[in-house]
N, C-alpha and C positions, 0 to 999 in steps of 0.2 A: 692414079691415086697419089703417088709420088708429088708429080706438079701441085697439085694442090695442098698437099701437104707446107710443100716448102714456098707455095705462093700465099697462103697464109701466113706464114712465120715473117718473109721478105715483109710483107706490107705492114710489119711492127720492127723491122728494122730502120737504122737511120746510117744516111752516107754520114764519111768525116773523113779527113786527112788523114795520116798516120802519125802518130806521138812515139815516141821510145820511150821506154821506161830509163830514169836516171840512176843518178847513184844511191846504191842503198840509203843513205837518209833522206833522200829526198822524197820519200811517198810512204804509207803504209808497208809493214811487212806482208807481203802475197803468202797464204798457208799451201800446205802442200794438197794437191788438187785430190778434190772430192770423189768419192765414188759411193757405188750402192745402186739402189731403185731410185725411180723416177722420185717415189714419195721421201726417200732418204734424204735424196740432191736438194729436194724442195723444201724439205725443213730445212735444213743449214743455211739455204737462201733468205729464210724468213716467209717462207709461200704456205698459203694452202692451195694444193694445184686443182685446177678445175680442168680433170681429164676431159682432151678430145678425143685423141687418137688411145686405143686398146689395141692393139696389133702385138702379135710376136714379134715381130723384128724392127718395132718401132711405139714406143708410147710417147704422145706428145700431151705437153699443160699448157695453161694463159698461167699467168701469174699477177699481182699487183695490177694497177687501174689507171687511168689516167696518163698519164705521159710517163709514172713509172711504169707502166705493163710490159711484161715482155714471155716469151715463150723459151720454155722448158722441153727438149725433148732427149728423151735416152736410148739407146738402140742394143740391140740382143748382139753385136758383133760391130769389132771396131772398122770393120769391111763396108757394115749398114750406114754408119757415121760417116765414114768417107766418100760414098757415090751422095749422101746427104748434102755436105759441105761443095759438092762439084756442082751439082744444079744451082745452090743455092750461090754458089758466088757467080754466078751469072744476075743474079740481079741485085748486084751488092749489097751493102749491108755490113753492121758492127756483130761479130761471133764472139763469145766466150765457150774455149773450145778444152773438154774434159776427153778421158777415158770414156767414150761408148755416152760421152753425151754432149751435148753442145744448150747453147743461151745463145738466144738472140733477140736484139730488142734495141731503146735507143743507147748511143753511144756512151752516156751520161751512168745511166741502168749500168750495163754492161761491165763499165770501169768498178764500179762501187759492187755489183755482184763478185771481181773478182778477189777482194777481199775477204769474201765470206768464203769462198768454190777454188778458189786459183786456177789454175789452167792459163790457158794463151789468148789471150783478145788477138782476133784477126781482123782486119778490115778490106774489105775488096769495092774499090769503086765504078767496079765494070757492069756496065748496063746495055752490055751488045748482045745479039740476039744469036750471034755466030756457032761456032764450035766449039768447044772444051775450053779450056784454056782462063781465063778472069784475070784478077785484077790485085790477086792475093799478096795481103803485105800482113805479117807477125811482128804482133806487139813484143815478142822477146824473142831472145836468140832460140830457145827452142821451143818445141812444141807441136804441132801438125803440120806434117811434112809430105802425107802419103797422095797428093792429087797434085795435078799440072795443068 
């Protein structure tokens, strides 16, 4: 169930290089990262989310259409979100990564979601089929640190 989960999400993800974030005036102010329910995060985002996943330890949404769509998923434990983010950087992809939630979707989405959510954009361009490990690079000094 897992794989599938996060091989739906992947296949609305987009590779990209990695950007740093500059100096304070150089971009929007990032607000301090969002939390709540699935339908809480998605309002803030501007979504009406169209649940797929219901699960306890995992509710996932589509969000927006078109080349902005991207997915919403929020988990019952920050443990959930982390073995989440291990599969999933295995088949890289741009993350906007919260408390017990994560956004993924194209890289474009992603940036401009985090002005509404903040959290950390991650990007990982590893697409090997091997063991553990990807290709993890953070958009800011901190942020999701707990997988290797």
């Amino acid at each position: 169930m897992r794989k599938l989960l996060v091989t739906g999400a992947v296949l609305l993800a987009a590779t990209a290089g990695c950007t740093s974030g500059g100096a304070a005036d150089d971009g929007p102010k990032i607000p301090r990262t969002a939390t709540g329910t699935l339908e809480q995060i998605a309002h803030r985002a501007g979504c009406e989310p169209d649940v797929q996943t219901d699960a306890a330890e995992l509710r996932q949404a589509n969000c927006g259409s078109g080349k902005g769509r991207y997915v919403l998923a929020t988990f019952a434990t920050d443990r959930g979100r982390t073995e989440w983010l291990d599969i999933a950087d295995d088949y890289g992809g741009t993350y906007l990564v919260g408390r017990k939630w994560v956004v993924v979707g194209p890289d474009r989405v992603v940036t401009q979601l985090r002005g509404r959510l903040g959290g950390t954009v991650e990007r990982s361009s590893s697409h090997h089929t091997g063991s553990g490990g990807g290709g993890h690079e953070e958009g800011s000094g901190s942020g999701h640190t707990g997988h290797r």
